[in-house]
C-alpha positions in Angstrom: 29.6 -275.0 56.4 27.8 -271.8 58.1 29.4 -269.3 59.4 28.8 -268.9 62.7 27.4 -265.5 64.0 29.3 -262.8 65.5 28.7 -263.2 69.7 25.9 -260.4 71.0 27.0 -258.5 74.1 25.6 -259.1 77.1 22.7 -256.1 77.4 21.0 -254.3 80.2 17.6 -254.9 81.8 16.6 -251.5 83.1 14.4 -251.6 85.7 11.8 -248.6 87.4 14.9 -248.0 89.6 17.8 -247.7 86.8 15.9 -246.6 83.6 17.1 -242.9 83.8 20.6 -243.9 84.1 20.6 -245.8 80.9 18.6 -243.2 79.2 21.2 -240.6 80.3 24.0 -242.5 79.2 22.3 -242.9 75.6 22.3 -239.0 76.0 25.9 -239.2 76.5 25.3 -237.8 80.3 26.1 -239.8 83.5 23.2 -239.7 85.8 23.2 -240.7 89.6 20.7 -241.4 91.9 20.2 -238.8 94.4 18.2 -238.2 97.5 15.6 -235.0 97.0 15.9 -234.5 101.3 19.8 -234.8 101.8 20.7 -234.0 98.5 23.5 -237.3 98.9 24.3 -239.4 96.1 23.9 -243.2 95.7 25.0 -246.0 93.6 23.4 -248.8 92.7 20.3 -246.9 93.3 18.0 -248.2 96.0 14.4 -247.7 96.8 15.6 -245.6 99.9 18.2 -243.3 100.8 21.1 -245.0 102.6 22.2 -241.8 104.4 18.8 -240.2 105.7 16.5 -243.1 104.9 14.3 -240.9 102.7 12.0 -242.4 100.2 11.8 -239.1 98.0 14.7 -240.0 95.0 15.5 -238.1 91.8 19.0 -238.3 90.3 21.0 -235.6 89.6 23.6 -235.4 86.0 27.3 -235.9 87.3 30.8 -233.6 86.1 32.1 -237.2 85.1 35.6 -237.0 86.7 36.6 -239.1 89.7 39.6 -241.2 90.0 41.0 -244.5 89.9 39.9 -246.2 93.1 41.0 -250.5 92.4 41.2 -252.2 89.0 41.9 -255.4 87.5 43.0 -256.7 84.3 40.5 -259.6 82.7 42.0 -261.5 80.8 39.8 -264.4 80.9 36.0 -264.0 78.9 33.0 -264.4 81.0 30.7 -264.1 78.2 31.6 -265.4 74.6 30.9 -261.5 73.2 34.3 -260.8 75.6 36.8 -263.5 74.0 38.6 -260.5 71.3 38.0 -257.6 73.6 40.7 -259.4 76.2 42.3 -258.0 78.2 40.2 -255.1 79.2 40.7 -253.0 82.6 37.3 -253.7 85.0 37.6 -250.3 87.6 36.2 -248.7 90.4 35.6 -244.7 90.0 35.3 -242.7 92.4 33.4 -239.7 91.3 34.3 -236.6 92.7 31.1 -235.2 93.4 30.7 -237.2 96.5 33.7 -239.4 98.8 32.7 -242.8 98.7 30.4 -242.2 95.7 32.1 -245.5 93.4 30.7 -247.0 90.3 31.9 -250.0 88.8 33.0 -249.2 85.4 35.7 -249.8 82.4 39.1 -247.9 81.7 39.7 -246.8 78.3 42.9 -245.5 76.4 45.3 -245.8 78.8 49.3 -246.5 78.2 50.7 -249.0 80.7 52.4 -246.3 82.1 49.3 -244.2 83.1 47.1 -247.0 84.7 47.4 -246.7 88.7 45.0 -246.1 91.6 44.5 -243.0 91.8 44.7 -241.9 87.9 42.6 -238.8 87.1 39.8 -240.0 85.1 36.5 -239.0 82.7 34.0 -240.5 81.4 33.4 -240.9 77.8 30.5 -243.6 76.2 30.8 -246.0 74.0 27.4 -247.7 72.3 26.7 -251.0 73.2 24.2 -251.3 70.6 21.5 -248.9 69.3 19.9 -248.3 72.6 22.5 -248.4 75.1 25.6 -246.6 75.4 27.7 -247.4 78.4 29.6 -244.7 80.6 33.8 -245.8 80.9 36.4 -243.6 81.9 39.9 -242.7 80.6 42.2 -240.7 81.1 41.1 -236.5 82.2 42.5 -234.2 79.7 45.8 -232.2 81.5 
């Protein structure tokens, strides 16, 4: 009998758009799209600005502390590579650099006790595989 390979994780396809957020968060930085004319911040990043409509983007690196705005616990696997990671915490962050400025992300090390909307939060990266490291948040230090 074979033994059956260990499940690959589901990987990224970085597109013209979101290449230099993937390369920043193999840099251990959390980039964000931003408009060069209103200076806003956006995510997903778009081929226009949603505030100002300007077509002139560049990103800018975030602090990488926000907070807790909704989570939920998965405890069912969409993807075989999930099946011994259950349950994890799926989040939105808000980042604090902007209101309204939420990326869709993972919570990390935290007790029962400590997971609430709201929760003070950082990011922190974890590799994926050798290329990708992905951006999740825990808890902010103090």
């Amino acid at each position: 009998m074979t033994q059956q390979a260990a499940a690959t994780p589901p990987i990224p396809a970085p597109t013209k758009l979101t290449s230099f957020f993937w390369e920043g968060a193999k840099q251990d930085k959390l980039l964000i799209q931003q408009c060069n004319s209103c200076q806003k911040f956006q995510h997903w990043p778009e081929p226009v600005c949603h505030h100002c409509l300007s077509f002139d983007l560049g990103h800018g690196e975030m602090s990488g502390r926000g907070t807790v705005y909704s989570y939920e616990i998965a405890t069912q696997a969409f993807d075989p590579y999930f099946e011994d990671k259950l349950p994890f915490v799926i989040a939105v962050v808000e980042l604090e650099e902007q209101a309204g400025l939420k990326l869709i992300t993972n919570l990390v090390d935290f007790a029962d006790d400590q997971l609430k909307v709201g929760a003070a939060v950082e990011v922190t990266f974890r590799p994926l595989t050798d290329e990708f490291n992905l951006p999740v948040f825990r808890p902010a230090a103090g």
